[in-house]
Biopython code that builds the backbone (N, CA, C, O; Angstrom):
import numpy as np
from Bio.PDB.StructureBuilder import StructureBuilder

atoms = [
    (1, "UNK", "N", (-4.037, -38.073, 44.381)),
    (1, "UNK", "CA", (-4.310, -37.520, 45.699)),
    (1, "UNK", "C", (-3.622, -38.358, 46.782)),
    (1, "UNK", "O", (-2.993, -38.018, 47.785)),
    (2, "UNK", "N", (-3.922, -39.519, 46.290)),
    (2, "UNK", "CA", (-2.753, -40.898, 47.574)),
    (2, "UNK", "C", (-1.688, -40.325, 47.325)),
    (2, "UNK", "O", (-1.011, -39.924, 48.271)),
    (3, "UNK", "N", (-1.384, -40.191, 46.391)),
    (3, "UNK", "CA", (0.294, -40.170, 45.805)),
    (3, "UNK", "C", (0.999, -39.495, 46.606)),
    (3, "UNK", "O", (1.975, -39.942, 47.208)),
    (4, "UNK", "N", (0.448, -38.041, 46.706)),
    (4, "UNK", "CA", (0.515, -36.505, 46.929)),
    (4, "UNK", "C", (0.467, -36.907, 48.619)),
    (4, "UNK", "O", (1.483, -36.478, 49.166)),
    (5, "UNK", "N", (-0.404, -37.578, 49.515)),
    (5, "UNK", "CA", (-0.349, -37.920, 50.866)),
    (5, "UNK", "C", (0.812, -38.506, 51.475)),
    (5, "UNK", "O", (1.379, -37.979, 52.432)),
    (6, "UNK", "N", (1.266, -39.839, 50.819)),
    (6, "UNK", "CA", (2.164, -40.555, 51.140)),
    (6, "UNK", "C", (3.718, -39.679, 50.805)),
    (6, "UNK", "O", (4.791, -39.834, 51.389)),
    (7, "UNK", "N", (3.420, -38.825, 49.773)),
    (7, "UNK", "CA", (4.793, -38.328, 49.451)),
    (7, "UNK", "C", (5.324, -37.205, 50.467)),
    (7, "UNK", "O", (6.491, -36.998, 50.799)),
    (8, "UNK", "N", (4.004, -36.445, 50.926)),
    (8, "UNK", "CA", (4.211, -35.213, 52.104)),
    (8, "UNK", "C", (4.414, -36.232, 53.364)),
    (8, "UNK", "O", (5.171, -35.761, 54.213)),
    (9, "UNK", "N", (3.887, -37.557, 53.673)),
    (9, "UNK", "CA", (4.723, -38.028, 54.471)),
    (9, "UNK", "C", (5.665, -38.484, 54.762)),
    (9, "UNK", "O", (6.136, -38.476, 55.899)),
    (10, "UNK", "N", (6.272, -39.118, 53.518)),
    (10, "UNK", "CA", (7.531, -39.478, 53.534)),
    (10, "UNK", "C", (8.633, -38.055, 53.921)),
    (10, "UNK", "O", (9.598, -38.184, 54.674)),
    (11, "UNK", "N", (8.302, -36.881, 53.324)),
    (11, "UNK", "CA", (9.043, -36.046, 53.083)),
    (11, "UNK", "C", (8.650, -35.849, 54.699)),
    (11, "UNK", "O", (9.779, -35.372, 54.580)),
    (12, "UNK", "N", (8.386, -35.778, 55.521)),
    (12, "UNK", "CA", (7.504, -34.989, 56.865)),
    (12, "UNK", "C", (8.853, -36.503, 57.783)),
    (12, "UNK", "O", (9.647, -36.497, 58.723)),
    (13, "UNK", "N", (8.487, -37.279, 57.007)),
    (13, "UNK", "CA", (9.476, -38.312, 58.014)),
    (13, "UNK", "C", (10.612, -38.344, 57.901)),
    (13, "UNK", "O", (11.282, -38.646, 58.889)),
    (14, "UNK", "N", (11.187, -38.075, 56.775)),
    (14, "UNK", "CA", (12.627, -37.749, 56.237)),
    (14, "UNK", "C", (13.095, -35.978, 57.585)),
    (14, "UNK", "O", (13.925, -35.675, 58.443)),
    (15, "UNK", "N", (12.248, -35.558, 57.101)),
    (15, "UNK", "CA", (12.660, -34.302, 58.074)),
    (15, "UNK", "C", (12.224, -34.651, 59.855)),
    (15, "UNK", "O", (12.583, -33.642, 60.462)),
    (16, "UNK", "N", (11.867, -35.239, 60.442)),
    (16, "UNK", "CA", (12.085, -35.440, 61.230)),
    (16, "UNK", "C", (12.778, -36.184, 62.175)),
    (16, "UNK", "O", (13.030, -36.054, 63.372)),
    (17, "UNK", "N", (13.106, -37.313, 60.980)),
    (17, "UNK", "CA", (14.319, -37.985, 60.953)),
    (17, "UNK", "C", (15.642, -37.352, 60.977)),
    (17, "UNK", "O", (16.521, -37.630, 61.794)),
    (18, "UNK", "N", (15.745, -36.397, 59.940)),
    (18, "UNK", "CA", (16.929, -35.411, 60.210)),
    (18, "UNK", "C", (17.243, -34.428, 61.444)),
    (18, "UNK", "O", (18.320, -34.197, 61.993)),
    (19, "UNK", "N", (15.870, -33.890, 61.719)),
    (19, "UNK", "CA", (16.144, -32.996, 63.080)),
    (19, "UNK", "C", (16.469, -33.919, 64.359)),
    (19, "UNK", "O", (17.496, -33.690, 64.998)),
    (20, "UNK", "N", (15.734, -34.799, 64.678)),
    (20, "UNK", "CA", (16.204, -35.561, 65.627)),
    (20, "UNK", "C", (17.546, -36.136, 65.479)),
    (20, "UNK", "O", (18.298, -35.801, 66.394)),
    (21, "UNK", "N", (18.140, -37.013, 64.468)),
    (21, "UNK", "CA", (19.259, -37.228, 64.426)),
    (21, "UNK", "C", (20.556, -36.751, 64.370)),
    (21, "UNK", "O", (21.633, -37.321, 64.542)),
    (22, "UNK", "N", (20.214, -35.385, 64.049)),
    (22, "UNK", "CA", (21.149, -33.881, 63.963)),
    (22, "UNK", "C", (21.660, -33.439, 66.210)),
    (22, "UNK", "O", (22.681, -33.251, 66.870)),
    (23, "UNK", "N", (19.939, -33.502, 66.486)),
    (23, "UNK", "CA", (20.103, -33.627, 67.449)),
    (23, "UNK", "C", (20.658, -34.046, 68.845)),
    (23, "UNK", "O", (20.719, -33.487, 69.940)),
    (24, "UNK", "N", (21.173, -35.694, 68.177)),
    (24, "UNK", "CA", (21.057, -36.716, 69.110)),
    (24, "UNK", "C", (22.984, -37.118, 68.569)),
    (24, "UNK", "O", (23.765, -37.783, 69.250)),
    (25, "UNK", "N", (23.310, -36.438, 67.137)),
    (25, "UNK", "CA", (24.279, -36.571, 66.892)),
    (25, "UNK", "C", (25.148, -35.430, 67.498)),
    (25, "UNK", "O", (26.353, -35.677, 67.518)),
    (26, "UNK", "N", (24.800, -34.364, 67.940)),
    (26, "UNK", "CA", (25.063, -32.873, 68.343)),
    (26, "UNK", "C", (25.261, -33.131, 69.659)),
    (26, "UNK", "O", (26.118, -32.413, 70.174)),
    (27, "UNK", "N", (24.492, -34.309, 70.708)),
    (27, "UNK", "CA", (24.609, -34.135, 72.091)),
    (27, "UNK", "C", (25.543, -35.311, 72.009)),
    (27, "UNK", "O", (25.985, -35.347, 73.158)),
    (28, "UNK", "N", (26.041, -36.175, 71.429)),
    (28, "UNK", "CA", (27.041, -37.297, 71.392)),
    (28, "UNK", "C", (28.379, -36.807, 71.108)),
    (28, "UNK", "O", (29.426, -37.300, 71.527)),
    (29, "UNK", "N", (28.219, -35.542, 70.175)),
    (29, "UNK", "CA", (29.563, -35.210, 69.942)),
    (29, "UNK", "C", (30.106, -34.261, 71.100)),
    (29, "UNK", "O", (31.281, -34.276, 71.466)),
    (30, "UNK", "N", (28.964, -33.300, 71.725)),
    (30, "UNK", "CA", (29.543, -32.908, 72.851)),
    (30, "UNK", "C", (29.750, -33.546, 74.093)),
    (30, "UNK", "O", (29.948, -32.909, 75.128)),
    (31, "UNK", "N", (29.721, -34.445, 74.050)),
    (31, "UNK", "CA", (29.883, -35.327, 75.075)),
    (31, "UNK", "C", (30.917, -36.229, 74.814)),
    (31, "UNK", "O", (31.542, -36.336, 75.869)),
    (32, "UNK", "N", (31.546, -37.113, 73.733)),
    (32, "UNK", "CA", (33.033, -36.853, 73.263)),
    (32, "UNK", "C", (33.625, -35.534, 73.766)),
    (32, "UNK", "O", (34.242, -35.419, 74.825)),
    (33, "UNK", "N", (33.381, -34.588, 72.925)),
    (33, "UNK", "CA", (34.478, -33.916, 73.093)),
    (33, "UNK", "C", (34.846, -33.623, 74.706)),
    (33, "UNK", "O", (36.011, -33.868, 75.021)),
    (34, "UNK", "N", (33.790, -33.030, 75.935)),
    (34, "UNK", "CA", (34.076, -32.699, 77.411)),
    (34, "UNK", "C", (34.713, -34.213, 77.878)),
    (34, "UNK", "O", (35.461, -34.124, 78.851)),
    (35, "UNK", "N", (34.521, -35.655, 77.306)),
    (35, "UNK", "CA", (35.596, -36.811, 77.835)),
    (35, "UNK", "C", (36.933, -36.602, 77.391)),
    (35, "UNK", "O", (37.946, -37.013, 77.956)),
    (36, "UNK", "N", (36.863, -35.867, 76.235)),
    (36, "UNK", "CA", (38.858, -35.547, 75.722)),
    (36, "UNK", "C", (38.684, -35.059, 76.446)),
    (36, "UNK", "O", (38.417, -35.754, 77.426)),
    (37, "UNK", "N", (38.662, -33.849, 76.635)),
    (37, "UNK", "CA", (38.956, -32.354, 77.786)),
    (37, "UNK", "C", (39.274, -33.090, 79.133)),
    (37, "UNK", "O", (40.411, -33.056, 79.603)),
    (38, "UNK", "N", (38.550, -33.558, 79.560)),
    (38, "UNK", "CA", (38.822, -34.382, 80.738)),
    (38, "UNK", "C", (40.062, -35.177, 80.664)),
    (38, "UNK", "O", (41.060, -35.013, 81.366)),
    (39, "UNK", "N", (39.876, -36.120, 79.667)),
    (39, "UNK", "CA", (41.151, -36.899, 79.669)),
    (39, "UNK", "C", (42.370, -36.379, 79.711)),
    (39, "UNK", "O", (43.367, -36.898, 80.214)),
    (40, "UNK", "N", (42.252, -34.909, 78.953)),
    (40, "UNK", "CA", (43.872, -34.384, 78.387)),
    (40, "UNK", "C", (43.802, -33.774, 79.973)),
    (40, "UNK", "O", (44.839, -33.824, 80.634)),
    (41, "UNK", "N", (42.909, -33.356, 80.412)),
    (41, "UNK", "CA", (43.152, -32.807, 81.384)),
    (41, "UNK", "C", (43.704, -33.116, 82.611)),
    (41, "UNK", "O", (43.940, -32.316, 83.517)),
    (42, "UNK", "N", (43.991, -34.853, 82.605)),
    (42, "UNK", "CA", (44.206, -35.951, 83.593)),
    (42, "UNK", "C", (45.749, -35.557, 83.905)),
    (42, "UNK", "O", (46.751, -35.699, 83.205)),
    (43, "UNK", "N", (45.561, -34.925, 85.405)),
    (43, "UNK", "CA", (47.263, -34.991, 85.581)),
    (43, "UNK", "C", (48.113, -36.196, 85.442)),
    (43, "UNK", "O", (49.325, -35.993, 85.513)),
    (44, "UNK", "N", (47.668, -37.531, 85.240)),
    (44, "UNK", "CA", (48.427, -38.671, 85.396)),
    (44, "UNK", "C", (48.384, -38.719, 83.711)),
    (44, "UNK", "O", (49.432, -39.089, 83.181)),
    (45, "UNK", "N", (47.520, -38.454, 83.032)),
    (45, "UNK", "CA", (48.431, -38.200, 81.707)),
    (45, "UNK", "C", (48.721, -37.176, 81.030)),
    (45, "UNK", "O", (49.034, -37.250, 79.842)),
    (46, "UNK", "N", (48.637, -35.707, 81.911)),
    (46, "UNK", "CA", (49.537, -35.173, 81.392)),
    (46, "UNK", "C", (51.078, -35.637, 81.696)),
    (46, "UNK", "O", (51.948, -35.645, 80.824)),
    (47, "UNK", "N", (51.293, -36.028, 83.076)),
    (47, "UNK", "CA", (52.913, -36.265, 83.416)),
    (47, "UNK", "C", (52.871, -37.505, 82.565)),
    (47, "UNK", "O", (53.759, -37.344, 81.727)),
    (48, "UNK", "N", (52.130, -38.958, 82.309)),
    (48, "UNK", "CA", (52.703, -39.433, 80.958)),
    (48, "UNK", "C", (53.309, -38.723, 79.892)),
    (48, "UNK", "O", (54.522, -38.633, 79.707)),
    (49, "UNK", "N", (52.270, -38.146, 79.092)),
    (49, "UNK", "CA", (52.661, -37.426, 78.012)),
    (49, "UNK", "C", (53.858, -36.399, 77.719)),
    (49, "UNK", "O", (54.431, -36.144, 76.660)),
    (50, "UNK", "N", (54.056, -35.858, 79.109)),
    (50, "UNK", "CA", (55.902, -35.287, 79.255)),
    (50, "UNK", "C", (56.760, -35.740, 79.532)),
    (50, "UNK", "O", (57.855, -35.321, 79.158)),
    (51, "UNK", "N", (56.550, -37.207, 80.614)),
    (51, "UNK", "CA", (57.503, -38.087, 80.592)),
    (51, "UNK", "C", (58.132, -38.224, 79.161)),
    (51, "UNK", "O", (59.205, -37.822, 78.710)),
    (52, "UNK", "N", (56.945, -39.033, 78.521)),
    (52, "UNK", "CA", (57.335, -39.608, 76.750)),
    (52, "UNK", "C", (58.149, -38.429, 75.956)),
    (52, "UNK", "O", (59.165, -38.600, 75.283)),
    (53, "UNK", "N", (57.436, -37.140, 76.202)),
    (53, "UNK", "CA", (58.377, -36.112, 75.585)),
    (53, "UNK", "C", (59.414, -35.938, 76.367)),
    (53, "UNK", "O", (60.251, -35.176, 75.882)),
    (54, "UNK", "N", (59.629, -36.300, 77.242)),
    (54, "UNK", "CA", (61.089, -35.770, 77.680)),
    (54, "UNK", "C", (62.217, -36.940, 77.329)),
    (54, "UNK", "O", (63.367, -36.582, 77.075)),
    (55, "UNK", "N", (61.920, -38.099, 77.322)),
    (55, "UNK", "CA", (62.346, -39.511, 76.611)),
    (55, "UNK", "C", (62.553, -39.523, 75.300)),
    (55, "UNK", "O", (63.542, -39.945, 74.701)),
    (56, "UNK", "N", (61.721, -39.114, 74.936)),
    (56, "UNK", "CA", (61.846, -38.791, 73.535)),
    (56, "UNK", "C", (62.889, -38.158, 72.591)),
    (56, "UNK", "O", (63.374, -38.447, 71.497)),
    (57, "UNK", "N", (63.023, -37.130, 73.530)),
    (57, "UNK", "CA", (64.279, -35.685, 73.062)),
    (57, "UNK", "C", (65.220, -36.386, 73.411)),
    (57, "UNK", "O", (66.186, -36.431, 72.650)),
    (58, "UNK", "N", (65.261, -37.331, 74.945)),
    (58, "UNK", "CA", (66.701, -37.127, 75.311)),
    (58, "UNK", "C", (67.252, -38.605, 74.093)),
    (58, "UNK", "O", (68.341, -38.439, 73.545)),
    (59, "UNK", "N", (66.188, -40.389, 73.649)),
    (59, "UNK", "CA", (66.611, -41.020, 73.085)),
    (59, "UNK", "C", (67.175, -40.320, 71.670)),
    (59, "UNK", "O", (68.265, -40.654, 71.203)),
    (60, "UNK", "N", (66.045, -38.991, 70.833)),
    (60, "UNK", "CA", (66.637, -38.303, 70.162)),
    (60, "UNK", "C", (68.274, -37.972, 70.160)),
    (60, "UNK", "O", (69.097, -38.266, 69.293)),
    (61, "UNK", "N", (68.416, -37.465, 71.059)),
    (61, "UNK", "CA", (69.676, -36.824, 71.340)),
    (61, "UNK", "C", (70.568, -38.400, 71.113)),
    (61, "UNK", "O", (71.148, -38.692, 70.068)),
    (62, "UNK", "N", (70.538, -38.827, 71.711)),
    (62, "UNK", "CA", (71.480, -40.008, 71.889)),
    (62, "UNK", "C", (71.633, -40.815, 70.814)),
    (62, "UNK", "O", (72.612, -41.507, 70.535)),
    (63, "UNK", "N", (70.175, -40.636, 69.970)),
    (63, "UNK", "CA", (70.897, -41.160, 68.481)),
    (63, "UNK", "C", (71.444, -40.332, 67.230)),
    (63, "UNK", "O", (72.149, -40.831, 66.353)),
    (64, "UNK", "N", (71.086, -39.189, 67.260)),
    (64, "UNK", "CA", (71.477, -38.440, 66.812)),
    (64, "UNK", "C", (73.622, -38.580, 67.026)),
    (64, "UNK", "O", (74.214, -38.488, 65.951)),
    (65, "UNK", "N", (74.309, -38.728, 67.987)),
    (65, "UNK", "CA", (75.287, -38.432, 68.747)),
    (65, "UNK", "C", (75.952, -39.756, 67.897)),
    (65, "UNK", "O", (76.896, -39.740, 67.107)),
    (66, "UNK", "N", (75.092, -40.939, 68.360)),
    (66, "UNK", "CA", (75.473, -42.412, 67.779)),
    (66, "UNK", "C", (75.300, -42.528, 65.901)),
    (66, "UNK", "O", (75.928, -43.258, 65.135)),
    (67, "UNK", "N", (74.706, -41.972, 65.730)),
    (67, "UNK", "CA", (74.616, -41.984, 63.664)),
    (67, "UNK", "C", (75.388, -40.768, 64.165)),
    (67, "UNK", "O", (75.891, -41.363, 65.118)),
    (68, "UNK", "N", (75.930, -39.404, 64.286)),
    (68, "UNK", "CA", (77.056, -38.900, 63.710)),
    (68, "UNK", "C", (78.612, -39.341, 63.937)),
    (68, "UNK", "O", (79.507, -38.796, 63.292)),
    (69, "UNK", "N", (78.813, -40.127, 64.674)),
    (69, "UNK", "CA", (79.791, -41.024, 65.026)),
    (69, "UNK", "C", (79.678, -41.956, 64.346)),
    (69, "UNK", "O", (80.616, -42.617, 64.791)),
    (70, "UNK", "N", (79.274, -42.523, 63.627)),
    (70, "UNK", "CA", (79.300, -44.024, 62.377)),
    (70, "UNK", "C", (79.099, -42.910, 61.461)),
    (70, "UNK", "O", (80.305, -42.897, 61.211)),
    (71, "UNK", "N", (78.619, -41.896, 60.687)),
    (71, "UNK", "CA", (78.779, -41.513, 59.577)),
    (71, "UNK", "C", (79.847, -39.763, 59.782)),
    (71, "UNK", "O", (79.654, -38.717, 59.164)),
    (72, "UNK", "N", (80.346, -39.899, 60.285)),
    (72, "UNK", "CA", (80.590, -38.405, 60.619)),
    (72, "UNK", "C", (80.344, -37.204, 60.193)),
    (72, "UNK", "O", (79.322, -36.743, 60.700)),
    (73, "UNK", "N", (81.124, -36.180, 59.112)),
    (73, "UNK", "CA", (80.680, -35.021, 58.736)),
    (73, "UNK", "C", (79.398, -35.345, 57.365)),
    (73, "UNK", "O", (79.382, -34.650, 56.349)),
    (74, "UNK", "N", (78.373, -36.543, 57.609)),
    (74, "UNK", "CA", (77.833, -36.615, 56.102)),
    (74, "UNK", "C", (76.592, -36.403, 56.900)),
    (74, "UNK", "O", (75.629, -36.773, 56.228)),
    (75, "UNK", "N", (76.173, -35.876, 58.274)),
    (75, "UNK", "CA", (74.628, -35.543, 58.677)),
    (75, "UNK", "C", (74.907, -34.558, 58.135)),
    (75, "UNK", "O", (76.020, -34.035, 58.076)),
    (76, "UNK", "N", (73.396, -34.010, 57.438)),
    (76, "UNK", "CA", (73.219, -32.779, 56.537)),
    (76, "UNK", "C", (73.313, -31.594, 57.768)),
    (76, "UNK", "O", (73.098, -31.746, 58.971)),
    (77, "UNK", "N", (73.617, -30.652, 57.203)),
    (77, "UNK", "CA", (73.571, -29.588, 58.047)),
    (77, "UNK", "C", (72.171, -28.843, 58.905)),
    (77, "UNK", "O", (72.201, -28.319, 60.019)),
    (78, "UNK", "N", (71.152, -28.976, 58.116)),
    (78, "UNK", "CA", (69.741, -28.951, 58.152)),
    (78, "UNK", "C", (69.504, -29.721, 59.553)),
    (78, "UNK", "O", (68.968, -29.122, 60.486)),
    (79, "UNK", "N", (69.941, -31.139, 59.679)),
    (79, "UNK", "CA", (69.729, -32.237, 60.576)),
    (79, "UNK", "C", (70.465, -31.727, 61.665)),
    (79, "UNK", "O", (69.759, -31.148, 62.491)),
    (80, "UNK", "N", (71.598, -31.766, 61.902)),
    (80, "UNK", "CA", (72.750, -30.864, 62.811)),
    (80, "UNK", "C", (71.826, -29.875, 63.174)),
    (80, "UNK", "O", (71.229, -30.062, 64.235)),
    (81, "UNK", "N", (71.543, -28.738, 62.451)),
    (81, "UNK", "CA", (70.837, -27.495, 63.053)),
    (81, "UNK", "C", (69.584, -27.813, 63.672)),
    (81, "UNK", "O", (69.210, -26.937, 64.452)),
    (82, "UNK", "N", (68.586, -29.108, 63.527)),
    (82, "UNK", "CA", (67.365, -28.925, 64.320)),
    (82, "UNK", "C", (67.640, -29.636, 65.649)),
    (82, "UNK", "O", (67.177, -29.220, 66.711)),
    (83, "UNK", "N", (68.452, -30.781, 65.540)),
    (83, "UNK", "CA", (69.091, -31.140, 66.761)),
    (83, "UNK", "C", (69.782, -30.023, 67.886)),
    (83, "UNK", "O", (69.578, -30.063, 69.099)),
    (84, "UNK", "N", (70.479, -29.216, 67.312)),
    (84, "UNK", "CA", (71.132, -28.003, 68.022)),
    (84, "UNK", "C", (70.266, -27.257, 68.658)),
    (84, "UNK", "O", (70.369, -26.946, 69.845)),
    (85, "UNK", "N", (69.201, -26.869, 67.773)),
    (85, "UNK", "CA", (68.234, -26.128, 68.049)),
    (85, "UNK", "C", (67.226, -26.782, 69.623)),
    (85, "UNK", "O", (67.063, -26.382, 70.776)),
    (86, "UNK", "N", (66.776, -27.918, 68.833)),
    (86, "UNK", "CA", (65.922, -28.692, 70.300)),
    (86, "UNK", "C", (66.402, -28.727, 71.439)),
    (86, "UNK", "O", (65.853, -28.522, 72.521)),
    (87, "UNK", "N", (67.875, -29.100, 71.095)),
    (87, "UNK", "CA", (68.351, -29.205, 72.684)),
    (87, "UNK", "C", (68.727, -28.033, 73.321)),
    (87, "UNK", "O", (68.718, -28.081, 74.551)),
    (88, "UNK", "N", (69.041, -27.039, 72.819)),
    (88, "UNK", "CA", (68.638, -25.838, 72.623)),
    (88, "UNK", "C", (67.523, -25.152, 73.638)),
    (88, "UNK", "O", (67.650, -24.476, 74.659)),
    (89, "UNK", "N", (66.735, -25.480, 73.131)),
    (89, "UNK", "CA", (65.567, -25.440, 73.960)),
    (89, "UNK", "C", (65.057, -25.739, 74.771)),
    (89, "UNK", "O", (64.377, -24.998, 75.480)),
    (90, "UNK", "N", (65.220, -26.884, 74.920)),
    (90, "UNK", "CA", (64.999, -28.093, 76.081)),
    (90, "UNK", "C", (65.954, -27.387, 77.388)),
    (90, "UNK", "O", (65.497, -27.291, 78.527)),
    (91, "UNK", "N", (66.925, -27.063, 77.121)),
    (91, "UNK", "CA", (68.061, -26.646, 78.317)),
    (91, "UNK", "C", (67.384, -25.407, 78.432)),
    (91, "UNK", "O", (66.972, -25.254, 79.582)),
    (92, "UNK", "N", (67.095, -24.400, 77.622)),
    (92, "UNK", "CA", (66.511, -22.810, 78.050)),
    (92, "UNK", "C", (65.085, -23.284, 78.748)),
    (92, "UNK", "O", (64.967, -22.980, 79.935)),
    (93, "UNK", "N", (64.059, -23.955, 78.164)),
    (93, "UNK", "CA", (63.265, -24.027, 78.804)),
    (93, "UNK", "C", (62.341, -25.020, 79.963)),
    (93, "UNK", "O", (61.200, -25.360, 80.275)),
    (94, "UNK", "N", (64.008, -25.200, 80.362)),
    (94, "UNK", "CA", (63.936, -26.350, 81.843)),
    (94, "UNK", "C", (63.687, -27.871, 81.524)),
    (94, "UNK", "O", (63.664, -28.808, 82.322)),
    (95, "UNK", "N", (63.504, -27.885, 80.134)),
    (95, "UNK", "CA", (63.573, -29.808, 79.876)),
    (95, "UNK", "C", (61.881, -29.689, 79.433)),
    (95, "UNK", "O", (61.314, -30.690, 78.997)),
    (96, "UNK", "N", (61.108, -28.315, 79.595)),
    (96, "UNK", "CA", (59.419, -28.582, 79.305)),
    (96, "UNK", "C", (59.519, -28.144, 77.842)),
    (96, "UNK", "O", (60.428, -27.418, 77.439)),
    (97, "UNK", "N", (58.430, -28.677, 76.980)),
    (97, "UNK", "CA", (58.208, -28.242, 75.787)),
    (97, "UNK", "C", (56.741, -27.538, 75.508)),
    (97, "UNK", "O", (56.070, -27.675, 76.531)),
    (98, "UNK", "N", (56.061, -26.886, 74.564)),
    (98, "UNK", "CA", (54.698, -26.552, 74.235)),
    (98, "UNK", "C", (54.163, -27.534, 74.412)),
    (98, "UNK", "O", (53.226, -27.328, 75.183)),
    (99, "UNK", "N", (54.263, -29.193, 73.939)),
    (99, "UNK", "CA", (53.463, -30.192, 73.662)),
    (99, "UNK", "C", (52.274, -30.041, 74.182)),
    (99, "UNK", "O", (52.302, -29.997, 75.412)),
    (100, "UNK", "N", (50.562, -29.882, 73.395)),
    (100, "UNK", "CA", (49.933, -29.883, 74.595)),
    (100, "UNK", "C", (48.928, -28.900, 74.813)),
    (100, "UNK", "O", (47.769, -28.904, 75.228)),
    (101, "UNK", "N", (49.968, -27.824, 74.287)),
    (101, "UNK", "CA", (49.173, -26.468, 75.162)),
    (101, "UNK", "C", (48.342, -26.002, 73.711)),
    (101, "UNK", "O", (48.343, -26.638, 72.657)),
    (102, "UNK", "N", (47.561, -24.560, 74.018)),
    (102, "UNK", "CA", (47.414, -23.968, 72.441)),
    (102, "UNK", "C", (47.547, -22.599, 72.774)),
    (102, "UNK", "O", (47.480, -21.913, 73.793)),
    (103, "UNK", "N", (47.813, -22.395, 71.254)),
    (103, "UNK", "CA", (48.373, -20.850, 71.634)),
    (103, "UNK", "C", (47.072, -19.740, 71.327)),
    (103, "UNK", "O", (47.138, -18.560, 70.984)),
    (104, "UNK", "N", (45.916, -20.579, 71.583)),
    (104, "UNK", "CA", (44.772, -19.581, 71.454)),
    (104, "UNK", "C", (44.478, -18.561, 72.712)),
    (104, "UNK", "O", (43.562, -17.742, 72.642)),
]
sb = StructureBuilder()
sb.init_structure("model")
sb.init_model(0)
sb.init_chain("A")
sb.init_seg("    ")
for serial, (resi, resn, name, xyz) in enumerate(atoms, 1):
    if name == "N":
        sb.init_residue(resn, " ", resi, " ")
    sb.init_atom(name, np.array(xyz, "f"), 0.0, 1.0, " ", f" {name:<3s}", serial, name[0])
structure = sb.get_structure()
């Protein structure tokens, strides 16, 4: 009959242990997540984050230019075509990229 008491309490504390902590883990994570949102949302880092992408493409570019000039026709064609392609893009779509956005 003890046995049977202590065991419905343990089990009674185990579950309330879980609901609360479900709880308390549920309002922590939404509260992470609205500080990303915020953060990404920071105009001073979004213009970081396009600065870096726009640095990025153009140091791209520039090594790309410098390794096909020390190795010449031996960049694979594959490599050639995504380079072509980016910059490509970069010029059609004003130097901005997706980075960032979602397409939901």
């Amino acid at each position: 009959m003890t046995a049977m008491r202590y065991r419905l309490t343990f089990v009674a504390g185990v579950v309330l242990g879980y609901v609360l902590g479900t709880r308390a883990g549920r309002e922590r994570y939404e509260q992470l997540k609205k500080s990303a949102r915020q953060f990404a949302q920071n105009p001073a880092v979004r213009n970081t984050a396009e600065s870096a992408a726009q640095q990025g493409r153009e140091f791209a570019g520039k090594a790309y230019h410098v390794v096909s000039d020390r190795v010449g026709d031996r960049v694979p064609e594959s490599v050639a075509d995504r380079v072509r392609h980016l910059r490509d893009r970069a010029t059609h779509n004003g130097g901005e990229d997706d980075w960032g956005t979602s397409n939901t």
